[in-house]
N, C-alpha and C positions, 0 to 999 in steps of 0.2 A: 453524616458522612456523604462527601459529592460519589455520586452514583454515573460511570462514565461509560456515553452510550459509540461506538465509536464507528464509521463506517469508509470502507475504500470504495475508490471507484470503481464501478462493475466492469472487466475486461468482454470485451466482445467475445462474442461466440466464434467468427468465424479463423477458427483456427489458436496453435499453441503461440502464446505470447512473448516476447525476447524479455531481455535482462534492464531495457529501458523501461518496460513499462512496471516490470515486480518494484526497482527504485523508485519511480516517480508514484508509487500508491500502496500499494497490499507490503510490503513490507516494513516500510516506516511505522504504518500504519499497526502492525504484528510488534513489531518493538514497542510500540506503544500501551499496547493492551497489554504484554507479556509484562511491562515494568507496575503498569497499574495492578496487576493479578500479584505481583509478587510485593506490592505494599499492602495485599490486605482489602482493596478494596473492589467493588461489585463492577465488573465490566462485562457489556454487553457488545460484542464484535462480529461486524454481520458484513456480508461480501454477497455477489451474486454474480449471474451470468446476464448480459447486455443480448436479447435473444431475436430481438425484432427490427426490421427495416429490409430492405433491401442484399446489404449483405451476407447476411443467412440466406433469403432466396438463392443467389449465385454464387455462394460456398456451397451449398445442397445439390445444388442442382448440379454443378462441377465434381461433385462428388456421387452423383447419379443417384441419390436418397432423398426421400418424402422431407420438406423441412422441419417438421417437428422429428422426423426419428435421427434427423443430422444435427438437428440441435440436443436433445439428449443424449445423444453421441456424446457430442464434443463437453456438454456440461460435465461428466462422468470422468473425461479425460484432463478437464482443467482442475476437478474437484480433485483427481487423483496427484495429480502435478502438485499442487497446491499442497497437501499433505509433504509430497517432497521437498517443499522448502520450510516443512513446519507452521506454515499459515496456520496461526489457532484461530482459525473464526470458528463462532460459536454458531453458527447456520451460516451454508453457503447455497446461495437460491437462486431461483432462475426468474427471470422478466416474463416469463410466460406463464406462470402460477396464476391459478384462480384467484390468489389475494389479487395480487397486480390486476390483474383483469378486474375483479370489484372497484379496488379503490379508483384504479385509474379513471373507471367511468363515472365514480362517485363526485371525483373531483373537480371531473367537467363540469356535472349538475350542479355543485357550485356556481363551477364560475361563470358559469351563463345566469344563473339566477342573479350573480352580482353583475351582471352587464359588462363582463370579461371577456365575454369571447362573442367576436363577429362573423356571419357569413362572409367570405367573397368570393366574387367568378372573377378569375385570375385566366393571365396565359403562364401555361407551363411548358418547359421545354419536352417533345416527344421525340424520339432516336425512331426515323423510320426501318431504317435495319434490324433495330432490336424491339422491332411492334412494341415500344411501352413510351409510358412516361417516366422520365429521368428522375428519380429524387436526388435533389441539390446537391448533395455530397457524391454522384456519379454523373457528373459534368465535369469534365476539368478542365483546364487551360492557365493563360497565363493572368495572375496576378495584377488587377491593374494599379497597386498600392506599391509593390514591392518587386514587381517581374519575374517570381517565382513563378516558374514553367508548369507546376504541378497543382499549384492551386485547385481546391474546391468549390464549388456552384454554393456553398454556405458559408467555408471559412476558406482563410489561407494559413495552414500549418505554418506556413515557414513567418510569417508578422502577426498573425491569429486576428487580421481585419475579418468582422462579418461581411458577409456579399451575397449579393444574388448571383443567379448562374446569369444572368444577361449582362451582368457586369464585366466577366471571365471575357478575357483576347484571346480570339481562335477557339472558340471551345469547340470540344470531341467528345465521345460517349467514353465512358472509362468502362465500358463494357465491351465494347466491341474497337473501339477506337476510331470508328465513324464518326465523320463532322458533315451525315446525312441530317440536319438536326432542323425541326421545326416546333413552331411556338404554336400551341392548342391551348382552347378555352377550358376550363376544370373548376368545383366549386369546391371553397376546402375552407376550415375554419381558421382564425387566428386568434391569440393568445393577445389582449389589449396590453400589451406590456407599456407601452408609453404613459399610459393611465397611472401605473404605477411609480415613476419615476420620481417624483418628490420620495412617497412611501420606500421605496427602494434608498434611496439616497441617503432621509434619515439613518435607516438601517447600518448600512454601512457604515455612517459616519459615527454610530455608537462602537464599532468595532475597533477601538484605538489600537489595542494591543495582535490584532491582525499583523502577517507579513506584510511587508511592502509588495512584494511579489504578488499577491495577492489582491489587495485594494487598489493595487495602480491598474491593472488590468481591467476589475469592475467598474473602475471609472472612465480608464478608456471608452467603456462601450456606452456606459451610462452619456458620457459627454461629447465625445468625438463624434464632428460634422452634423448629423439632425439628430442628436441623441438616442438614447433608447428607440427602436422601432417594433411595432405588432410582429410578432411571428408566428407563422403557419405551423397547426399542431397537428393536421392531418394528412395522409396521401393517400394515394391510387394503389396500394398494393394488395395480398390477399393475405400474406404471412402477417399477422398483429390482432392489435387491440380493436375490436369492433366498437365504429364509432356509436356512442351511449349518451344519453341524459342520467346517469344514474344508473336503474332498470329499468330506463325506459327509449324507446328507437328515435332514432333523430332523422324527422324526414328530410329525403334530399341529399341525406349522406349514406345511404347505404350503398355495400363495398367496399366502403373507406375505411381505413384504419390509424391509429393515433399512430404519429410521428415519433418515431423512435426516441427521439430526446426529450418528449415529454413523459412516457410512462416509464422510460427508465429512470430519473431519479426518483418517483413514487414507488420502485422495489425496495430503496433501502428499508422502507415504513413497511412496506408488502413483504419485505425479508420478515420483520420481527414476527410479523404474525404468523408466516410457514414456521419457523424456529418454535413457535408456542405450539402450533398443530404436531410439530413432528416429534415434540417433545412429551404431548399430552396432556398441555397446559390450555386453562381457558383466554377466551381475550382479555381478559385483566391482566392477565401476564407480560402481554405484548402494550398493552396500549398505558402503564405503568413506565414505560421508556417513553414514550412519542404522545402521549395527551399530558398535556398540563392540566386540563381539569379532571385526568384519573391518577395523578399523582407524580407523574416526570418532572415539578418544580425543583426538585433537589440533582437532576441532571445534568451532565455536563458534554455536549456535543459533539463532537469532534471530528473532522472528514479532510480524508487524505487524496491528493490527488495530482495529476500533474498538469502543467498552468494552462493545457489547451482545453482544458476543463471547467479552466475558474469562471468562465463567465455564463457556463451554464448555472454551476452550483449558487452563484452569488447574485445572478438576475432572475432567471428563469422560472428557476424550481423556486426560491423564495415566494417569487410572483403567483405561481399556484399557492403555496401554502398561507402569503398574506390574505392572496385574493380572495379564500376560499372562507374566510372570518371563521374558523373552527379552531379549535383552541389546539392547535398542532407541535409540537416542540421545532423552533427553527434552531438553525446550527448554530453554535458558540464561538465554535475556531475553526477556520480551513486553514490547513496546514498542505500549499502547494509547492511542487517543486519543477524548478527547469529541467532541463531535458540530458539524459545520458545518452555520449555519443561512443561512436566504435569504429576504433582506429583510424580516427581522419572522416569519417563521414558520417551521418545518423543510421542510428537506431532504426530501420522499420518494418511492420509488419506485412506492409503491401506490397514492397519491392522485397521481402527477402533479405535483408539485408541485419549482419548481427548475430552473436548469439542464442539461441531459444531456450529456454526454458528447460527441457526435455534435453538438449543434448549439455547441459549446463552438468545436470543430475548424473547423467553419465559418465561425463567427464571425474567430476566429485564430489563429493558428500556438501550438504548443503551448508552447512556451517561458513564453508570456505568460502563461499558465493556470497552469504549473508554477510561475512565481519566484512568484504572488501564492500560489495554496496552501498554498507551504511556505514562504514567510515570515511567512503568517497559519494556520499548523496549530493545530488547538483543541486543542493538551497540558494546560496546567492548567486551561484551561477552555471552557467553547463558546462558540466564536468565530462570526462572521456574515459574509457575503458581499453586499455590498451593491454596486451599479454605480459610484457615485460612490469609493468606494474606493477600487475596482478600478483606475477611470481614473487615480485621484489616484498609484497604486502603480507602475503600467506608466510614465507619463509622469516621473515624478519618480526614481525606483529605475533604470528601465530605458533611458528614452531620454534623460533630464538628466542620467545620472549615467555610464554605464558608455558608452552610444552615445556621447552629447558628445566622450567622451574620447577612445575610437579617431577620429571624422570629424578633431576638431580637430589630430589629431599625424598621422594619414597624409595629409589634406588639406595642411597647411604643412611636410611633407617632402617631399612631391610639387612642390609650387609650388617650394622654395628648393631640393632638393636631388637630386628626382628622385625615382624608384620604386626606391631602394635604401638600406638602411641607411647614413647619414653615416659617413667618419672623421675624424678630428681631437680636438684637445680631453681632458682628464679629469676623470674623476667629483671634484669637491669636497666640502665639509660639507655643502651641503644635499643633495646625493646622500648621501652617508653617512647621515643623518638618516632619512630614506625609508628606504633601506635596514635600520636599524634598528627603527623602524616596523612596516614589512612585516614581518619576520621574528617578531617580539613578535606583529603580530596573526595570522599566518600560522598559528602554535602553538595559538592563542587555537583560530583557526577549527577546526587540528585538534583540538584536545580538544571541541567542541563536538559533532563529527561522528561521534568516537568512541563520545561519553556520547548520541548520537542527540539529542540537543538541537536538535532542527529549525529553531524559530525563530532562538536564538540562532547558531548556523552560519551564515544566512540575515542578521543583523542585523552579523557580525561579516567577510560575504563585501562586501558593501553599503561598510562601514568600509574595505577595501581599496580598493573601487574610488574610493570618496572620495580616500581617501591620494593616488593616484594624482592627482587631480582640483585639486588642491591643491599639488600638488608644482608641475603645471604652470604653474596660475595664479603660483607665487612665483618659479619659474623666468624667465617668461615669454619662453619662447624665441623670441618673432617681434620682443620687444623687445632683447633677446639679439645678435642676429643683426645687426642695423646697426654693434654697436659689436665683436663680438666671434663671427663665425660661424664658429670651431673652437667652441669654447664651447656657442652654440646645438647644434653638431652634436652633441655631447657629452650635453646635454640629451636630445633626440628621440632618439638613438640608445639613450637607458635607456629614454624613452618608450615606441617600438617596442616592446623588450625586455617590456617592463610587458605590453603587451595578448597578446602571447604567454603570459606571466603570468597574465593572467586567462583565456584561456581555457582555458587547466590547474585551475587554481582554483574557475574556475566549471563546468566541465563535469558534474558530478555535478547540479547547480540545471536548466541553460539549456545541454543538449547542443549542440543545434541552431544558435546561436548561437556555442559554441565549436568549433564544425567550422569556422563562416564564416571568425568570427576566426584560423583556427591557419593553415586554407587562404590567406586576405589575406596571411597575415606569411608564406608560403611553407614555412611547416614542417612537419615531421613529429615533433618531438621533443616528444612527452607528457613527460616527465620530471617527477617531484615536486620543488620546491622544495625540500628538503632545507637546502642553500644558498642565501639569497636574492640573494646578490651574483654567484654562481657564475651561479645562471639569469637575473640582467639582462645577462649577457655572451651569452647562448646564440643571440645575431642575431649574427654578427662584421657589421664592416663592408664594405657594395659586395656583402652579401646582398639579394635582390631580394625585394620585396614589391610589392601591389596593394593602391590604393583601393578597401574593400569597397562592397557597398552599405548602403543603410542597415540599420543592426545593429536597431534597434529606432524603430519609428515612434510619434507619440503619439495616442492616442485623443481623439478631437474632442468637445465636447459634445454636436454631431449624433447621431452615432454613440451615444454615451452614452444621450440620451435616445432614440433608434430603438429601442436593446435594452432598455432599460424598459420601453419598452413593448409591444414584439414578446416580450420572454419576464418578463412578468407573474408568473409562479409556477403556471401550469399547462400540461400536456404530453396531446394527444390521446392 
């Protein structure tokens, strides 16, 4: 049986994250593992905190704390969040762990030993106002690919061109917003990635069943203008990774520390083995996922993320782990997505702009966040998050369609028959029919969840509940039940059956909800449908159930418009 190792991309430390970035990674990624868990099979779901660079320095310091005790801070507080929207990761770890700090030096020693990594004395941009040197991603300016005003000294969010900061029109320190800026000499390592680019390209091009979204992007970089170019894996800061040969000092570079984007994909591998430490397991435990020659042959890979990511995941970090010839597990499937926007503009964390996280949870129970998310995930293309929606999704999807359905069947077995599943009665052709139904779309939903097909999962889970919704209406057991109440009982007793049904079904979407639901019908038995006729038996009769509470409430216009206007699109 495939054994599924699964990982999101690590959210930055500096600061609570919005509702673009839980879509574009940690929660498709939580559907995923949640559907895998509930077939039965071994998932391993690891998530971390992104701790080093520059960022964390001036989050810290603006927040007037030492930056390790600002970044534990804030881990505590994303780990806590995270929980609130039911994230099952199986360890969630930080980039600053002593695993990370081994491996990441280990993998240097590699790569220098494979004639991967070059010295160079380089000029770097220094901000005389803010006495430092710039790292790339705090230059900013305008875009000379695309005219984005905000462009970065490494990439441009808004076309995801790589670039240097000398490339940037007009650039300013995005620290101070000084354009006091001058070029200093610095010696700093590089990643031979160009060397790589055949081997890289194979790689990719074994990946047929990849997004498009995905390998177009890889290739962009791989082929667009001088192809692949070396990148710089160290800087000038004090917060990070000290630069290493392994356990051993690398002269010439001391001070220096690894570039943020290189030792942070090396957590997800440095996650499994905190997960094994905190668990009290030895390194066979951990390196059973991630070495092929200690037994992760039968794994299956999987990394979630959103597209200004892809080309780290699909050049970069490969290029470590080709480069490093050690028998490493590479990815299988990146499953990336475009970008969720909010109300007419983006999503962001560094303007403030969007809903976060934290006030998401306040507003309402996380369920409600989750089924809208991931029945609107921006896969083919960028999707937008607008209140009217929102409202229109939760009340119509969640409390017309799936709530309706449980109030109205435990409501009118309660009244006619009591707080226990009916007997009497057997299933006929319109049961059959249902029956048929379900199973057809049951299949559907699995291969959807499979192929990670987020929407359609979500569009073809919906379609169940419907079925259900409609069975009853043609059944109409309360009309039923004057002329014929074996019959009726016969009815409600598949009914029952059903919302048991969905809360298995749905539990991967709307956990929280299928605890209610499994707890009302009195069960315990997750079981997968396999059978759909088998699991509408699985209540017998003169089994006891409870009137839940309300499974899902509808959002008022009130309501509606109070958070348009309380959350505008900007965040102190």
């Amino acid at each position: 049986m495939t054994r599924h190792l699964i990982t999101s991309a690590i959210p930055y430390i500096n600061g609570i994250k919005h509702l673009g970035n839980l879509v574009g990674s940690q929660l498709p990624a939580d559907l995923y593992a949640r559907y895998q868990r509930a077939r039965g099979r071994e998932v391993l779901f690891l998530c971390a905190t992104d701790e080093h660079g520059t960022p964390a320095e001036l989050a810290a310091a603006k927040a007037g704390k030492p930056v390790a005790e600002y970044c534990a801070e804030m881990h505590g507080i994303q780990a806590e969040i995270a929980r609130g929207f039911r994230l099952s990761f199986d360890h969630f770890g930080r980039s600053s762990s002593p695993q990370n700090h081994r491996l990441t030096q280990h993998f240097a020693g590699r790569l220098v030993e494979a004639g991967l990594i070059r010295e160079v004395t380089e000029k770097q941009v220094y901000s005389n106002a803010d006495g430092r040197f710039l790292p790339d991603r705090y230059i900013e300016g305008t875009c000379p690919n695309c005219g984005y005003d905000k462009a970065r000294g490494d990439q441009c969010e808004n076309c995801t061109k790589q670039l240097d900061p000398t490339d940037l029109i007009d650039p300013r320190s995005a620290i101070s917003g000084s354009t006091d800026l001058e070029v200093r000499e610095t010696k700093h390592l590089y990643l031979r990635q160009s060397s790589m680019r055949d081997r890289l390209n194979a790689w990719i091009d074994s990946k047929s069943d990849w997004p498009v979204l995905t390998t177009s992007i890889a290739r962009k970089w791989l082929n667009d203008g001088d192809g692949l170019q070396d990148r710089g894996i160290t800087r000038d800061l004090d917060w990070g990774i000290p630069v290493k040969k392994g356990d051993q000092d690398w002269p010439g570079m001391e001070g220096k520390v690894f570039y943020v984007w290189f030792d942070a994909p090396i957590e997800y591998i440095a996650c499994g083995a905190e997960w094994a430490e905190a668990n009290g397991l030895d390194d066979a435990a951990w390196e059973r996922w991630w070495r092929t020659d200690k037994g992760a042959d039968d794994v299956r890979y999987t990394q979630f993320m959103g597209k200004d990511n892809v080309p780290f995941h699909t050049l970069s970090f490969p290029a470590t782990i080709l480069g490093s010839s050690e028998d490493w597990k590479l990815v299988d499937y990146i499953k990336s997505f475009n970008y969720l926007n909010y109300d007419g503009g983006q999503f962001s964390t560094s303007q403030g702009r969007g809903v976060f996280m934290d006030q998401a949870l306040a507003i309402l129970p996380a369920d409600y966040w989750r089924w809208w998310l991931l029945s609107h995930a921006p896969e083919s293309s960028d999707a937008e998050f607008t209140w009217e929606n929102f409202q229109a999704s939760v009340n119509k999807d969640l409390a017309d369609v799936l709530g309706n359905f449980v109030s109205r069947v435990t409501k009118f077995c309660r009244s006619k028959f009591g707080e226990v599943v009916p007997e009497g009665g057997q299933p006929g052709p319109r049961e059959a029919a249902l029956i048929q139904e379900l199973t057809t779309r049951i299949r559907a939903y699995e291969a959807h969840q499979e192929a990670m097909e987020v929407r359609k999962a979500a569009q073809e889970l919906r379609a169940i509940w419907v079925a259900g919704n409609e069975y009853l209406q043609e059944a109409a057991p309360w009309s039923t039940f004057k002329e014929d109440p074996e019959q009726a009982a016969a009815q409600i007793r598949l009914a029952l059956n059903l919302i048991r049904l969905y809360a298995v079904l749905s539990s991967p979407f709307i956990p929280d909800a299928s605890d209610q639901l499994m707890a009302a019908m009195g069960s315990t038995d997750w079981s997968w449908p396999d059978d759909v006729e088998t699991a509408l038996a699985t209540l017998p009769p003169g089994h006891a159930f409870t009137v839940p509470d309300v499974t899902f409430r509808k959002i008022t216009d009130e309501e509606r418009e109070d958070w348009q206007a309380r959350f505008s699109g900007t965040r102190d």
